[in-house]
N, C-alpha and C positions, 0 to 999 in steps of 0.2 A: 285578094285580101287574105285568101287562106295559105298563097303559098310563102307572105309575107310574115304573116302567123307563125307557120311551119318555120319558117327559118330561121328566126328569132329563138326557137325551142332550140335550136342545137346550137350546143357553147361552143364559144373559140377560144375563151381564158380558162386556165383552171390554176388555182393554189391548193396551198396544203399547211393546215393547221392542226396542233395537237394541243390536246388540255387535259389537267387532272382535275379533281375536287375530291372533298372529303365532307360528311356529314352522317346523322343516325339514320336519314332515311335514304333508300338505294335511290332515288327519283332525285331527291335532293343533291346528292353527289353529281348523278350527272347534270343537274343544271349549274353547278360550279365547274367541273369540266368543263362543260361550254360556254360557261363566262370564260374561264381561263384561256381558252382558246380564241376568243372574241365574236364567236358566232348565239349566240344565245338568245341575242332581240330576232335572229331569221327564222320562218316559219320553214324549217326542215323537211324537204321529198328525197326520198332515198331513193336512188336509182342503179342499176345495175353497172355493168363494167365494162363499157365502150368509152373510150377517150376517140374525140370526133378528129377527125385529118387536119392538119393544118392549125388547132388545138396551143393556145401558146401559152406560156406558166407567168403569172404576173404575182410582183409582190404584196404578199398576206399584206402590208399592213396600209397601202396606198387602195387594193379593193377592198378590204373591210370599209376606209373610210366614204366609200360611196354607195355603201348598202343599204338603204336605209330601216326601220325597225318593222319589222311584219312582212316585208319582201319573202315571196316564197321561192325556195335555192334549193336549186338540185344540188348534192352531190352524193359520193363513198362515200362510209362511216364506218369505222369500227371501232366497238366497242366493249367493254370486259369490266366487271365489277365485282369486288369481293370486301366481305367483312371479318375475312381469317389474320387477324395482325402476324406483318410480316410475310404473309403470301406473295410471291412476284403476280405480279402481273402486268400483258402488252400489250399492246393495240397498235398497228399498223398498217399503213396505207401505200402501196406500190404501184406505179404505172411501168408499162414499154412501150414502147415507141419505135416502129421502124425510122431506119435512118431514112427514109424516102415519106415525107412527111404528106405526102398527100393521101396514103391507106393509114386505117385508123388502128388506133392505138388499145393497150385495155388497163385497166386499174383495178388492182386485187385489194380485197380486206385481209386481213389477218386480227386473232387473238389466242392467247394463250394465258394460263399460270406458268410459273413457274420458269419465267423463259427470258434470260437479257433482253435488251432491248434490239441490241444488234443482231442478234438471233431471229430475232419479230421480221424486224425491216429484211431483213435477205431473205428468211420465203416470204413477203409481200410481193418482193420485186422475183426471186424463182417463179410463183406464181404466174403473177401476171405475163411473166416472159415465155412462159408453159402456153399459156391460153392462145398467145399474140403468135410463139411461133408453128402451134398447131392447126391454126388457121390458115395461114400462111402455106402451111403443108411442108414444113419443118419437121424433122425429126430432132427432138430434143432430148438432150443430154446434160442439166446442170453442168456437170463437171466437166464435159468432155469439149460446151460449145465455149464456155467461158473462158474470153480474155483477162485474165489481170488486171496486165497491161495498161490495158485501151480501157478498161472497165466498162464490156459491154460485152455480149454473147453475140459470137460471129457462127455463119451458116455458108463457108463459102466466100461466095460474092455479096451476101446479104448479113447485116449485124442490125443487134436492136440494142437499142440505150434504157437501160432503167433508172428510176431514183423510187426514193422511198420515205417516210416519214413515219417516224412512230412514238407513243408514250408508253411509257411503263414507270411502273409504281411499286412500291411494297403497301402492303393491308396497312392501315392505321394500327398503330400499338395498343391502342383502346377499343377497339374493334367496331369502329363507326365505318360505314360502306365507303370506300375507296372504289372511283372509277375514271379509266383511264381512254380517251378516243385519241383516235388522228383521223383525220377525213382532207377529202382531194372535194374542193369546190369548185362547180363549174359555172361559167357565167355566160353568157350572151356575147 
């Protein structure tokens, strides 16, 4: 029973969804964020930055609709809030993935002011490609491992795949709390 238990706790799907919201209180915003993003009826466990082997990316809006309201969901989250109108700010969510899908993969947070959005997403995925290939026992090089190309950081004989997902926002003009997630959900 328990080892049936146990395996049930480690996901094989994961997506990725981003949301803004705006309002006078900072708590308030983020629960429009997570309206916006469609996760807001889930009861949220935050959990660290292991993407499990074999790990498959299904679409946001076919597992949102099977979630049902107070389910408790693992995932990444990050998130960034300000009430400075016109402040950037980003929030990003990054995985890697070795291309040999049965060693496990990892998923960074990021946030920032001040920062594109494009900017967010590429160290998400730098990140997590840092972690995945120093485990690995990788010596990393942003610029040195990265293919264009192929869009994926090669080691050799061994490359890993990233993707990323991110929000960014400017501050409300009125200076109501603007806050900005993206989060990688993982499912059973």
């Amino acid at each position: 029973l328990l080892t049936t238990y146990l395996k049930t706790m480690t996901p094989s799907k994961y997506f990725f969804v981003t949301g803004v919201g705006t309002h006078k209180h900072e708590l308030a915003s983020f629960e429009q964020a997570l309206r916006n993003a469609g996760i807001e009826k889930l009861n949220i466990v935050t959990v660290s930055s292991i993407l499990p082997p074999d790990a498959i990316p299904e679409n946001p809006s076919d597992a949102l609709a099977t979630l049902t309201p107070g389910r408790i969901t693992f995932m990444v989250i990050s998130r960034i809030s300000t009430n400075e109108p016109g402040r950037l700010i980003a929030a990003s969510c990054g995985i890697a993935k070795p291309l040999n899908s049965r060693h496990h993969g990892y998923i960074s947070e990021f946030h920032a002011f001040g920062m594109e959005g494009y900017e967010a997403a590429e160290r998400a995925e730098d990140l997590a490609a840092w972690m995945l290939a120093t485990t690995l026992g990788l010596d990393f090089d942003v610029d040195k491992n990265w293919n264009e190309q192929k869009q994926q950081f090669e080691f050799g004989d061994k490359a890993i795949f990233t993707n990323s997902i991110v929000a960014y926002a400017k501050g409300d003009p009125n200076g109501l709390f603007t806050t900005a997630i993206s989060a990688v959900v993982l499912l059973p």
